[in-house]
C-alpha positions as CSV (number, residue, x, y, z in Angstrom):
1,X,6.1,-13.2,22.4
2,X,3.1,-11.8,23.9
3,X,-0.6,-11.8,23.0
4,X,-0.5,-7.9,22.2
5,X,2.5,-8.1,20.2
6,X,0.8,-11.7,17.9
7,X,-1.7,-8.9,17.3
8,X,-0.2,-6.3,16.4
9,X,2.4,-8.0,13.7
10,X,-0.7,-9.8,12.6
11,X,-3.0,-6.9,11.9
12,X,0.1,-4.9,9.9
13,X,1.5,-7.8,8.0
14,X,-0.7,-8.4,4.8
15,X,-0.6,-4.4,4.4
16,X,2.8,-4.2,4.1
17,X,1.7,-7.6,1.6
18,X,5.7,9.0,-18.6
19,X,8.6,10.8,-20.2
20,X,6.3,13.7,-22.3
21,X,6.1,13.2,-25.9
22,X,6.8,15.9,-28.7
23,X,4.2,15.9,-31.2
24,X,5.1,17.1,-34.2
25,X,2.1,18.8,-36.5
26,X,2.5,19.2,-40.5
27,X,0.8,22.3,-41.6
28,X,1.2,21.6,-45.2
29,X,0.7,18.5,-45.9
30,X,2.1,18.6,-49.8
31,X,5.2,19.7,-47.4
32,X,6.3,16.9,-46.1
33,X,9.6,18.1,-44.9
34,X,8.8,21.2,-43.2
35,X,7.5,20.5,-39.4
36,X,6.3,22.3,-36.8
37,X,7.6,21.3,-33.2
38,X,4.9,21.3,-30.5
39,X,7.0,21.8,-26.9
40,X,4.9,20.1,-23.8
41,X,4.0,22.9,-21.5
42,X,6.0,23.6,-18.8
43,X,4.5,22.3,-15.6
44,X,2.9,23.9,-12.7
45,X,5.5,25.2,-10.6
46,X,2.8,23.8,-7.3
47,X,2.4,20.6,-8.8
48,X,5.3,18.0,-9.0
49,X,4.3,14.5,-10.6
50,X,3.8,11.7,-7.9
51,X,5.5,8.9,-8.5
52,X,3.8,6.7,-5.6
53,X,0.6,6.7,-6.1
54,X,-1.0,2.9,-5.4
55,X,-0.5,3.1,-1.8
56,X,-0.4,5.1,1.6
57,X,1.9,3.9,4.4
58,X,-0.4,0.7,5.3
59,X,-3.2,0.5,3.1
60,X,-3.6,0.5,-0.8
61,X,-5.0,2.8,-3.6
62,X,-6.7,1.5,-6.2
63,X,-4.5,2.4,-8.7
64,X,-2.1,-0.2,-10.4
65,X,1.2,0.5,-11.5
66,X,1.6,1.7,-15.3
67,X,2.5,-1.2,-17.9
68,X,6.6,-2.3,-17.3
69,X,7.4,-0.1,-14.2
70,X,8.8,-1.4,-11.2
71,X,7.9,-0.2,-7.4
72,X,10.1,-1.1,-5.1
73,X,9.2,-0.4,-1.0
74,X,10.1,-0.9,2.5
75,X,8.7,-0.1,5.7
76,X,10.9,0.1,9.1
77,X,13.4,-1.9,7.4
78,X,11.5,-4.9,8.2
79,X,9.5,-5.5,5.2
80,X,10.2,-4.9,1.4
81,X,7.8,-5.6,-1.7
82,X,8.8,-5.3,-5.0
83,X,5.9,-4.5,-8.0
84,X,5.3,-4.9,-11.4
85,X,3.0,-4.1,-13.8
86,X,2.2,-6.3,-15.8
87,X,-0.5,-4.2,-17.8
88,X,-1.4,-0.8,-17.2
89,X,-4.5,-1.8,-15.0
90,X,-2.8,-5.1,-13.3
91,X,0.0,-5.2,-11.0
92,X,1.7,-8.2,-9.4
93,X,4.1,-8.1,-6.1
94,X,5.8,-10.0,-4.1
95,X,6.4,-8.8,-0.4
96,X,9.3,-10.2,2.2
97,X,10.3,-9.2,5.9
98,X,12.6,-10.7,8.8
99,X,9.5,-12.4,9.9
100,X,10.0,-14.7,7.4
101,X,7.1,-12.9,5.2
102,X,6.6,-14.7,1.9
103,X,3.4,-13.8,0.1
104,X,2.4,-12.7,-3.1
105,X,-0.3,-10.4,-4.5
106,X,-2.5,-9.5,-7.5
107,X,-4.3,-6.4,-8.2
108,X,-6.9,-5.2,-11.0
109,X,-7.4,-1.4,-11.2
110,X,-10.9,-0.7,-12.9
111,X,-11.5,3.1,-14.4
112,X,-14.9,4.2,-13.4
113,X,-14.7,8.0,-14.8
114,X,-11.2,10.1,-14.4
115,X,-11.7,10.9,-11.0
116,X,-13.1,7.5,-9.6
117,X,-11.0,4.4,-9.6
118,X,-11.5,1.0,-8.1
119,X,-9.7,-1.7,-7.5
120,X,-9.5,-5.8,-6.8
121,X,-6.6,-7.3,-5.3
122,X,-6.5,-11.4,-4.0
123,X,-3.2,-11.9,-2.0
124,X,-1.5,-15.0,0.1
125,X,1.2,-16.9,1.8
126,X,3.1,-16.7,5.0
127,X,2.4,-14.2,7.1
128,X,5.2,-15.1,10.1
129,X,7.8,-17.6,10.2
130,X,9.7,-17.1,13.5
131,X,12.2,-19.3,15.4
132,X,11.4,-21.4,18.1
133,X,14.4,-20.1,20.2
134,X,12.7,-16.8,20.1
135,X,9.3,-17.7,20.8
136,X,9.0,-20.7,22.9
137,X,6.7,-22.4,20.5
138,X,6.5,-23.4,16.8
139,X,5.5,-19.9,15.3
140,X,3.9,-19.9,11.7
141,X,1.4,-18.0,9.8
142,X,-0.3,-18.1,6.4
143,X,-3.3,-16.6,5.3
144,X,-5.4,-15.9,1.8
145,X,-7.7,-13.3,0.9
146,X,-8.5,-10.5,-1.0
147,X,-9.7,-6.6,-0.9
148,X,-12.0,-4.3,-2.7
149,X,-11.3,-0.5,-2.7
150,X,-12.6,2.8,-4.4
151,X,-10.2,6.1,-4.9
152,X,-11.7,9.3,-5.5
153,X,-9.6,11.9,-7.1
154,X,-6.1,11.7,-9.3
155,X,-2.8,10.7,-8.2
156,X,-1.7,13.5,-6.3
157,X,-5.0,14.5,-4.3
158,X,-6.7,11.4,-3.3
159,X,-9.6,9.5,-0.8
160,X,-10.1,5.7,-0.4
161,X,-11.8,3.7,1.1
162,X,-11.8,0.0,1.3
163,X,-12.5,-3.7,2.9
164,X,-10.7,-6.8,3.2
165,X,-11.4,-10.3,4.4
166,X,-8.6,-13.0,4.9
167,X,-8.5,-16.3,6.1
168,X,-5.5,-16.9,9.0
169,X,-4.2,-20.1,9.6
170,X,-1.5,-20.6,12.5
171,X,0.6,-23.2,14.3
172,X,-0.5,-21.9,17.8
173,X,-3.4,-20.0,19.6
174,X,-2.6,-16.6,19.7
175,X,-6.3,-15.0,20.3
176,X,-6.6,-17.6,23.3
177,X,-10.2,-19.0,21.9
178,X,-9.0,-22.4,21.4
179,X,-8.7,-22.2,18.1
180,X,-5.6,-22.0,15.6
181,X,-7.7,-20.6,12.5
182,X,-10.2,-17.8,11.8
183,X,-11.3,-15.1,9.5
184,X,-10.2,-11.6,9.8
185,X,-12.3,-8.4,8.0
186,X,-11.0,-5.0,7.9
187,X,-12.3,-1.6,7.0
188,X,-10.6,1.4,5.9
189,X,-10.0,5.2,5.1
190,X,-7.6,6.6,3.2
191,X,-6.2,9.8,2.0
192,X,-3.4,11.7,0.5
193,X,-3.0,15.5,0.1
194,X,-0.4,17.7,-1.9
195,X,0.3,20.9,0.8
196,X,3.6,21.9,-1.1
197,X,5.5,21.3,-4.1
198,X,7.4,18.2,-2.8
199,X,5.5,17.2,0.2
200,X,1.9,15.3,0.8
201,X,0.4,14.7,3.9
202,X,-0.9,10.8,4.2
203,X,-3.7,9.5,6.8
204,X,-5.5,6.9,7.1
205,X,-7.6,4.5,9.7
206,X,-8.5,0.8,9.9
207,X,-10.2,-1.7,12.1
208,X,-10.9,-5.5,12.4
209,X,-14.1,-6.0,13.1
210,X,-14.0,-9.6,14.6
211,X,-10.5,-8.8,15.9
212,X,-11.5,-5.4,17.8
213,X,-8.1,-4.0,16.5
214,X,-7.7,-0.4,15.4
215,X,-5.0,1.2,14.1
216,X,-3.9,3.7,11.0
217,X,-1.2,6.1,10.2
218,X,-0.3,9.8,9.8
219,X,2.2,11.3,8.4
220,X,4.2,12.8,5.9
221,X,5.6,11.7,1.9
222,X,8.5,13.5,0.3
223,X,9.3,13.4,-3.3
224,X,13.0,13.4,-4.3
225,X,13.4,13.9,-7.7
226,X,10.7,12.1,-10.4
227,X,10.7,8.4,-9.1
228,X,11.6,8.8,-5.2
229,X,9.4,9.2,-2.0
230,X,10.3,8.9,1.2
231,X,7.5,8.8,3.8
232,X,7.3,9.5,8.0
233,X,5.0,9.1,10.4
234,X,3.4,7.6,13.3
235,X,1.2,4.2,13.5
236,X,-1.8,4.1,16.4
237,X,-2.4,0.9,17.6
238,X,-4.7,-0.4,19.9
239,X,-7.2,-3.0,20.3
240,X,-10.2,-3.8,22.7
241,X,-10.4,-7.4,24.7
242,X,-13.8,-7.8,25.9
243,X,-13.1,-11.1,27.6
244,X,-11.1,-8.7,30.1
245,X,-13.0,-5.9,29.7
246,X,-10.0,-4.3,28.9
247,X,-9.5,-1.6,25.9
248,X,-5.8,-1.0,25.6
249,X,-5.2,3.3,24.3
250,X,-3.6,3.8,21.0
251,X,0.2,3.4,21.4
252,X,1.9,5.5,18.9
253,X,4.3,3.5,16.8
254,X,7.3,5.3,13.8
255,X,6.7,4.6,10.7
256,X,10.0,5.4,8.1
257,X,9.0,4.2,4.2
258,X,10.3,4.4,1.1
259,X,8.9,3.9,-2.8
260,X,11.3,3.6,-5.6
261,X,10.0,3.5,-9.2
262,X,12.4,1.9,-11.7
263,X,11.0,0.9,-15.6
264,X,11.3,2.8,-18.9
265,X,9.2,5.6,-19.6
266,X,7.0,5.5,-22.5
């Protein structure tokens, strides 16, 4: 396995780590019996509920999952990550792949105002477990961190941005410094936009600052009924390798996702 390839599976790995109620009003209230039904307005005809709304294709919102709903996801049928949300602000997940991925993940959503959200997440494990057949040499990965991030709008129409640091430990060199740890920081911009009833258009950049690795996603999120979206698009990646002098051009990569909401409503 090359160097650019170490990279690349590196910088994407820890990224992939209400039913309406009828109110019923008494207008006389020596009539106990007699009960006027309140019907929920119908629903703008432009505006269908989102039902994945705590992430993008690579990077996270800083919403949580709402209290005993379950997200389940997958990206290029390589990685999968099931949530849960344990309280209405706080979601836990648990995220797998082929590359023998095993980490887990915490997040706190704090509410700022209704339009402004932030969020906490702290996440770890093993990044890359991969045969020695395949790669010559004794390939593992683990790594612990954590992320900070701010959304501005609701769930349908949304900007974040956020940072992350992690620490990386592996079994091998991969940078080629010498060294088989190090700390990784990442910056990011995110955004989702509704453009018709069922579709959103998702984009987003990040970079490693001590890495030199950029990379993002565009593309587009479909919703299929009230607790389906399937997502497509394209992943830029590149990186720069000053020790060469060498910046290699964004190489555009498919991205095919999916986000499946299971749980009761309330």
């Amino acid at each position: 396995m090359n160097k650019a390839s170490i990279i690349f599976l590196l910088s994407i790995l820890p990224f992939c780590v209400n039913a309406q109620e009828v109110d019923y009003v008494i207008d006389d209230p020596s009539k106990t019996k007699v009960r006027k039904q309140n019907l929920p307005s119908l629903p703008d005809d432009n505006s269908i509920p989102n039902p994945d709304y705590t992430a993008y294709f690579l990077n996270a919102t800083a919403y949580t999952l709402d209290h005993k709903k379950i997200r389940l996801s997958g990206t290029d049928v390589v990685f999968v990550k099931a949530s849960y949300g344990l309280m209405d602000n706080f979601t836990a997940s648990v995220n797998l792949s082929i590359l023998g991925t095993f980490t887990g993940s915490l997040k706190q959503q704090f509410n700022l105002t209704d339009q402004v959200k932030a969020g906490i997440s702290v996440s770890g494990g093993r990044l890359i477990l991969l045969d020695s057949d395949l790669t010559q040499i004794d390939s593992t990965i683990y790594f612990g961190g954590g992320q900070a991030m701010l959304t501005l709008g609701d769930r349908q129409d949304n900007l974040t941005i956020g940072t992350g640091i992690y620490y990386v430990k592996s079994s091998f060199d991969f940078l080629g410094n010498g060294r088989e740890s190090f700390t990784s920081n990442n910056v990011y911009v995110a955004l989702q936009k509704q453009i018709s009833r069922k579709l959103y258009l998702m984009a987003e950049g990040m970079y490693f600052l001590n890495t030199q690795i950029f990379t993002g996603a565009i593309g587009i999120k479909a919703i299929i009924g009230d607790r389906i979206s399937l997502g497509a698009g394209v992943m830029p990646f590149g990186y720069n390798d000053p020790t060469a002098n060498l910046v290699v051009e964004p190489i555009p990569i498919p991205l095919i996702s999916f986000r499946y909401i299971l749980g009761r409503d309330r």
